[in-house]
C-alpha positions as a Python dict, from the first residue, in 0.01 Angstrom:
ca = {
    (1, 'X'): (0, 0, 0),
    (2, 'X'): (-333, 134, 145),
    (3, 'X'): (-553, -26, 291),
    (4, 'X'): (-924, 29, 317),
    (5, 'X'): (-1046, -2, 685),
    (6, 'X'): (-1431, -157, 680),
    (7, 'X'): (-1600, -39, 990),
    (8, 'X'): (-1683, -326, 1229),
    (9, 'X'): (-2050, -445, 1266),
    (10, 'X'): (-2142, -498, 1600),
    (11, 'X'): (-2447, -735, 1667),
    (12, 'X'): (-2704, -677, 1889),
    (13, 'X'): (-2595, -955, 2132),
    (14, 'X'): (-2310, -734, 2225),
    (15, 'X'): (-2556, -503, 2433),
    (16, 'X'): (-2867, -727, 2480),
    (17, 'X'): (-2977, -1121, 2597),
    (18, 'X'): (-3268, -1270, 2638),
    (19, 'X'): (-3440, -1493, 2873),
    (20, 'X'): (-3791, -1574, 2940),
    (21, 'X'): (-4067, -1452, 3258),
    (22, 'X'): (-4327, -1525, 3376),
    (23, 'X'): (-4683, -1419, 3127),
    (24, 'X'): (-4789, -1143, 3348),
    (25, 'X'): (-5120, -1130, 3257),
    (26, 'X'): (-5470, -1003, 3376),
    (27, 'X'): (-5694, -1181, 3590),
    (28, 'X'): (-5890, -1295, 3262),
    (29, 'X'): (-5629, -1398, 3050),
    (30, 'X'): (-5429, -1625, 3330),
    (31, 'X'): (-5833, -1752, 3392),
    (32, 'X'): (-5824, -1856, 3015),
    (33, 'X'): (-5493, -2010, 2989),
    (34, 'X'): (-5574, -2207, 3349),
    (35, 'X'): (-5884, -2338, 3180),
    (36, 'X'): (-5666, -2430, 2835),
    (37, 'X'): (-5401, -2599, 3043),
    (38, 'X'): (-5695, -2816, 3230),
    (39, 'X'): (-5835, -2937, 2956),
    (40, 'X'): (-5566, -3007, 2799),
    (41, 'X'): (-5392, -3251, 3081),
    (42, 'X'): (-5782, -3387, 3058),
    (43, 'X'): (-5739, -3469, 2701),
    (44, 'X'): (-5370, -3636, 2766),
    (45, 'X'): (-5167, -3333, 2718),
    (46, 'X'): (-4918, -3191, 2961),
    (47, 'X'): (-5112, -2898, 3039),
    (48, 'X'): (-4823, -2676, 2992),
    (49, 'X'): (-5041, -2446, 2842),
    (50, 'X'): (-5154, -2308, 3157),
    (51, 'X'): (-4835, -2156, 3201),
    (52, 'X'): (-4768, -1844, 3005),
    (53, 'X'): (-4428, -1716, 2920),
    (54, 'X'): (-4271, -1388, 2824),
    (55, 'X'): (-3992, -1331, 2644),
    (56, 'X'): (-3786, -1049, 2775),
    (57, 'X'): (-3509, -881, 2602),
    (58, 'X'): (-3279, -709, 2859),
    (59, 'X'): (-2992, -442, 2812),
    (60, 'X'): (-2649, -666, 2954),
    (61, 'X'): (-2484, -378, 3136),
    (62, 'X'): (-2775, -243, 3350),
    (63, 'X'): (-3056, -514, 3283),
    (64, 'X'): (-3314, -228, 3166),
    (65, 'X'): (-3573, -411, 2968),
    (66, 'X'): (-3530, -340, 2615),
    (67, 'X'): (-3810, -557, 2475),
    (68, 'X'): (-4115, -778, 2602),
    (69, 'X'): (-4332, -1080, 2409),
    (70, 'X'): (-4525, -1281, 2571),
    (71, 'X'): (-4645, -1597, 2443),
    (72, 'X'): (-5001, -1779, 2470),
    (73, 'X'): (-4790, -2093, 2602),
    (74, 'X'): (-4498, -2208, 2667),
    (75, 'X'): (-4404, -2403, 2311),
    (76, 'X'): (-4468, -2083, 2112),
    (77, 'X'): (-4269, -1888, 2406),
    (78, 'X'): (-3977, -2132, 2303),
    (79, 'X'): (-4023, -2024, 1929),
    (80, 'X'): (-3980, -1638, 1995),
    (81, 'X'): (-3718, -1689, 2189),
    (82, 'X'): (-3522, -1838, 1955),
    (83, 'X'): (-3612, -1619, 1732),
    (84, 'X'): (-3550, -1356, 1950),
    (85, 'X'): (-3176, -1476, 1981),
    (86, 'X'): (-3141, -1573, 1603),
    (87, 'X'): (-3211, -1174, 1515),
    (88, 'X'): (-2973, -1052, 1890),
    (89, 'X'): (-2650, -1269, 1665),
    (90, 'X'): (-2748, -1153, 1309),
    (91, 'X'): (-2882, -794, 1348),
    (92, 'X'): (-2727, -481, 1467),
    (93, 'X'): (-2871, -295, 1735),
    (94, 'X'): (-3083, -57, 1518),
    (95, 'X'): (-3195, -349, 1277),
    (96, 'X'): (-3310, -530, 1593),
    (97, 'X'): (-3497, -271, 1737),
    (98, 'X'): (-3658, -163, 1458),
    (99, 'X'): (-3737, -543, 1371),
    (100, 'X'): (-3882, -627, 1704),
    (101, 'X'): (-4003, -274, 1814),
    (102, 'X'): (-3805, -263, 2086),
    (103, 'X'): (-3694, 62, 2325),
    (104, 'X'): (-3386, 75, 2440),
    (105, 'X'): (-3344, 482, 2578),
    (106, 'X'): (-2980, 402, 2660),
    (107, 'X'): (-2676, 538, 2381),
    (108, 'X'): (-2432, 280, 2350),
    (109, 'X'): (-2029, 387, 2246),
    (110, 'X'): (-1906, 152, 1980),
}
């Protein structure tokens, strides 16, 4: 009896995670996003968008960065990152990086 041997698909989360940074924006943008966050608290909010976030995609066996988004606050920061880590469990490693448009200049062996 033979057997046909499917080659194993390995998911991007195998060579990547992600986290999220610190927005490191320009001098204008940060001024903007200070001046958002301000008015918001004024208006009741939580001001949270003063803070910018970036989510960074990062190779697990050197931490080379792989992939950077950075969002205009911190609730759509939260979004792309889980999107970020929906697509690092379901895609391969190509599919991601061609999704996302992502560099990675590293060869893996699988």
């Amino acid at each position: 009896m033979t057997s046909s041997a499917q080659p194993e698909e390995h998911h991007a989360s195998e060579n990547y995670d992600a986290g999220y940074e610190q927005a490191t924006d320009g001098p204008f943008k940060a001024a903007g996003r200070w001046f958002a966050g301000i008015a918001d608290a004024f208006l009741g909010g939580d001001g949270s968008d003063a803070l910018g976030a970036t989510v960074v995609v990062r190779r697990i066996d050197n931490d080379a960065e792989v992939l950077r988004v950075t969002g205009n606050n911190i609730d759509e920061a939260e979004g792309l990152l889980a999107l970020v880590r929906r697509d690092l469990e379901n895609l391969t490693r190509e599919e991601f990086l061609s999704e996302w448009g992502g560099k990675d200049g590293v060869e893996t062996v699988d």
